[in-house]
N, C-alpha and C positions, 0 to 999 in steps of 0.2 A: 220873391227874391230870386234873382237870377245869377248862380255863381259861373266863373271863368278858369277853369282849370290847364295853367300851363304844365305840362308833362300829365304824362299817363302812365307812369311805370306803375310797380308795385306799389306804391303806394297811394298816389294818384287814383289808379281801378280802386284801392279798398275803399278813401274816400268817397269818391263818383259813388259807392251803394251804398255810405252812409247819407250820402246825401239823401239818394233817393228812397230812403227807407224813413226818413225825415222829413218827406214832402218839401225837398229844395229842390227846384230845374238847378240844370248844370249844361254846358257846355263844355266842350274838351278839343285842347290842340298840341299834339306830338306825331311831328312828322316820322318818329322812330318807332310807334306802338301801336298797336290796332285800338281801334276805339268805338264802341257801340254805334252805329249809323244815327240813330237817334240823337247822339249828343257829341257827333263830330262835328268837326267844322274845318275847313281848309287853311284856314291864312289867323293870322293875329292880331287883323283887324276885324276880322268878323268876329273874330273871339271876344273881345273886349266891349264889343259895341254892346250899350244898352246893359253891361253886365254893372252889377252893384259892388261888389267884392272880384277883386282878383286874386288866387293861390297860387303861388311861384313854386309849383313840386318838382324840381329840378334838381340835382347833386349841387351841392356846395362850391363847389369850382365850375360850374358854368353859370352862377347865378347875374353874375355879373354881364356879363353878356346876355343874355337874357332880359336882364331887365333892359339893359341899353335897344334892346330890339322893340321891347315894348312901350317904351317911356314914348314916341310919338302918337299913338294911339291912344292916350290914357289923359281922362277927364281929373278936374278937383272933386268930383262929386263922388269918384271911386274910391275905392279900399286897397291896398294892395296887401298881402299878407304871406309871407313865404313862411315852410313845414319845416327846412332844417331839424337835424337833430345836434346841432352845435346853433350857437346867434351872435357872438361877436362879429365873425366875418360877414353871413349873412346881414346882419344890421348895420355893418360899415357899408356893405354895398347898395343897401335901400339907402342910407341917407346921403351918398353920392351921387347916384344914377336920379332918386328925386328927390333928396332932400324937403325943402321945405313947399313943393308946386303941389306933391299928389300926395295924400295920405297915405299912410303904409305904419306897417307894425310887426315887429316880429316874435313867431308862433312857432312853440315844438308839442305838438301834439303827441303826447306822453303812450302812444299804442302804436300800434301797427297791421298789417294783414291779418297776420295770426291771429292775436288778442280781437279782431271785429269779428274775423271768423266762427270764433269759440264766442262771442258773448259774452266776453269778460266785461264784467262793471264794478266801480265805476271808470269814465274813460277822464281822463285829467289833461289840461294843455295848460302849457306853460303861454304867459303874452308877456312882453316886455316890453312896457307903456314908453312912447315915444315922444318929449318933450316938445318936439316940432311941431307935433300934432296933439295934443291933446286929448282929442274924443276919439280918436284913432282906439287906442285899450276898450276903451267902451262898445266901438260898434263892434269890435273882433269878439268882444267878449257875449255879445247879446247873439253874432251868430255863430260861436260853441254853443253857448246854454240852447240854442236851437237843436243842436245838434243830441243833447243830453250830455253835454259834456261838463265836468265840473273844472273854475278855472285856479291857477295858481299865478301870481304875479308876480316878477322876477327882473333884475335887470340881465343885461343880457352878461356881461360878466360874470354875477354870480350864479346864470345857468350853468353858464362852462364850467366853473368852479367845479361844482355839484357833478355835473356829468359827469367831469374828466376822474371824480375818485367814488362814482356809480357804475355808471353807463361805461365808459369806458376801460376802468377797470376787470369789469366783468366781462368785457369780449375779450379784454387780455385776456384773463386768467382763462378763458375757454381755449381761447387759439393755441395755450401753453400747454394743455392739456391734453389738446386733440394732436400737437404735433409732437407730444414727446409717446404718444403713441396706449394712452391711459383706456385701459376699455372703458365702456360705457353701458353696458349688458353683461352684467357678472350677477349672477344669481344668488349670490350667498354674499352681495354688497352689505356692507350695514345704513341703516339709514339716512346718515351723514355725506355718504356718497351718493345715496339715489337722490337727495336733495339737489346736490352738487349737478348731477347727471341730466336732470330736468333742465336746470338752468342750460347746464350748455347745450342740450337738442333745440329749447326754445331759441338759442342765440340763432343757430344753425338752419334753424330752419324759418324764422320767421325776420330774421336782420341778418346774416352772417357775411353778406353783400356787403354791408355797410364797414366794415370792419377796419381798411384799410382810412377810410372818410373820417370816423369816429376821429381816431387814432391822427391822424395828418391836419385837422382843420380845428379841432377843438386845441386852443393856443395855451391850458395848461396840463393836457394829457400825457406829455413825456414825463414833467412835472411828480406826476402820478406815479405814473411807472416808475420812476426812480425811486420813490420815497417806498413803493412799495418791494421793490426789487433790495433794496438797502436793509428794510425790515426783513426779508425772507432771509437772506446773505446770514444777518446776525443772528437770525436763529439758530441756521444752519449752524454755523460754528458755534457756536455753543452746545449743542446736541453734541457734534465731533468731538469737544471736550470732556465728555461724560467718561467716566471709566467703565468698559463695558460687563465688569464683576459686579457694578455697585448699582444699585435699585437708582433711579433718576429720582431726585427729591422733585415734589408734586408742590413748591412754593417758588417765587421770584421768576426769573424769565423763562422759567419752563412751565408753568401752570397757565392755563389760559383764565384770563379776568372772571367771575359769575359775579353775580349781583349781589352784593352784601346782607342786602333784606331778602329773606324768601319767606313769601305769604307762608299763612297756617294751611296742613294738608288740607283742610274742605274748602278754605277759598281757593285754594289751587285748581281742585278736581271745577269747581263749580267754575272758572277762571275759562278750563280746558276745554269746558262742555259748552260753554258761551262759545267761546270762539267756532265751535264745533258745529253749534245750528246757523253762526252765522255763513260758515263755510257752504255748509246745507241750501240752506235760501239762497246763496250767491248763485251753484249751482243748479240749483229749480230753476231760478229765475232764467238765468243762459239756458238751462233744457225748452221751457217752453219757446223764446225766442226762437229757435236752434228749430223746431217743429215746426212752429209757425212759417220758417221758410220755405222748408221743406213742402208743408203742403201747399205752400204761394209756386214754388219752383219747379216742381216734381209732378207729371204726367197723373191725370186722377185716374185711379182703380177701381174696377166694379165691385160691387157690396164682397161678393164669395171670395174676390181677391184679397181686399184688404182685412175680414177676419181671417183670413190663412195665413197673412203675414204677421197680424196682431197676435195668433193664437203661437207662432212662433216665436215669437219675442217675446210672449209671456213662459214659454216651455223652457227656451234660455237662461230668464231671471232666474226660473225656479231653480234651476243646475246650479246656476252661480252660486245662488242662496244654500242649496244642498255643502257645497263647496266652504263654504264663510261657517257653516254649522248656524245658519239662520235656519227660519223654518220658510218653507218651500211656498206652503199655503196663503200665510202671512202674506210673505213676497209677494205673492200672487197679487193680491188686494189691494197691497200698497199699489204695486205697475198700472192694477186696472184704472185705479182712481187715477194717478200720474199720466197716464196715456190721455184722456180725457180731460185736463186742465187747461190746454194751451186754447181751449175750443171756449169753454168756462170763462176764463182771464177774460179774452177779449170780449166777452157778449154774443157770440156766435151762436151758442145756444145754450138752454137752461139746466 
């Protein structure tokens, strides 16, 4: 399979190394971004030529153009496929610029930098099957599942929907956050805020670029904001209304919703402890990955080097452990085996 990657920003690069961690050639053309010599290319029709699939990773307001530039180059035999994180406009523009000549489908690929970075799984993309085209959902779909991606189906309106009181909501309520000046690093947070606080560093650091895009192109996000800014207001005033002698009654619109049924305490505990090895495994699984690059990327060490580095990383755990009131030794054991798994997994050795 030969993919065509228009743009190479951020997200573009993170693709481009899922690709090729996936055994997909790729090609790439952004006259605005550097791009690995191996898989540049000069012009937009070299790009296209002989490619199977095209990815349009461009910003939302230049897609249109864009594709205007590419529609003479582009065969019925191809794919066309843009990443948007909104697809009503995206999807207006594919089925204007080529309507019903070139295939095409439109695709939000539910991750980012970050999340490929860390090895987060699983990875989800949205495709919103395109009636012009038909087998168009199909072959988009067979090259995610190539990729390991699990897919979800959607029309592209009811993406927006969804985003606009998801996605978009939560870079509000971050941008709200960061600019009325709320720390982020308080040491004596209670947990409800370090939850909070995660969220908005991941905004920040892994999409916070996008923010303004979100927010302007997704066509029911003001929508959002209103309804949710309307709900904040009336809380507000209702708090204001309290008498501040009298204890706040804990029923009607000062109590927040819980769940009517609460399991029995041991399906609970045993509820918490599932979740908890799943969390576990997620993170083994992203550690070995996460190694495995490391030793593909990272300059090899001679034998006395890398026990110096392993026997320091094990002297670390044990602190942390000391630290946790785990025991040190334990720790030890667990790290050893741990360090030596990602070799394990793949067959590397016995």
């Amino acid at each position: 399979m030969q993919v065509a990657l228009v743009g190479f920003g951020r997200f573009g690069r993170a693709l481009g190394s899922l690709l090729v961690e996936s055994g997909v050639d790729y090609r790439a053309f952004d006259p605005f971004a550097e791009i690995p010599e191996s898989h540049r290319v000069s012009s937009l029709p070299a790009l296209v030529s002989g490619a199977e699939l095209v990815v349009v990773a461009v910003p939302v307001s230049r897609m249109r153009s864009v594709l205007r530039d590419l529609r003479p180059h582009l065969t019925p035999s191809q794919l066309v496929l843009d990443v948007g994180s909104v697809k009503v406009k995206p999807v207006e523009a594919l089925a204007e610029v080529l309507g019903s000549e070139i295939p095409w489908v439109g695709t939000h690929p539910l991750f980012g930098p970050l999340s490929l970075a860390m090895a987060e799984r699983p990875l989800r993309v949205v495709i919103c099957p395109n009636p012009q085209h038909p087998s168009a959902a199909a072959r988009a779909r067979a090259f995610y599942e190539r990729l390991g991606c699990e897919i979800v189906e959607q029309t592209a309106e009811n993406h927006d929907r969804v985003m606009a009181h998801t996605h978009a909501l939560t870079f509000f309520v971050a941008k709200g956050m960061i600019d009325a000046g709320i720390g982020l690093d308080v040491p004596f947070a209670p947990a409800s805020f370090k939850a909070l606080a995660r969220t908005i560093e991941t905004v920040r650091s892994d999409a916070g670029h996008l923010f303004a895009a979100i927010q302007r192109e997704n066509p029911f996000s003001s929508e959002a904001r209103r309804e949710l800014l309307t709900a904040l207001q009336a809380v507000h005033e209702d708090l204001e209304r309290l008498p501040l002698e009298a204890a706040a009654p804990d029923t009607g619109r000062m109590a927040i919703p819980t769940s009517e049924v609460r399991p029995p305490e041991q399906t609970e505990y045993r509820t918490h402890l599932e979740q908890l090895d799943r969390e576990l495994m997620s993170l083994l699984a992203r550690r070995i990955q996460l190694a495995r690059r490391a030793d593909r990327s990272g300059p090899l060490e001679g034998q006395g080097e890398e026990a110096a580095r392993e026997e320091a990383l094990l002297a670390q755990r044990r602190a942390w452990a000391a630290e946790l009131g785990l025991d040190p030794e334990e720790t030890e054991v667990f790290f050893r085996n741990l360090l030596r798994l990602p070799h394990r997994s793949d067959g590397t050795s016995g």
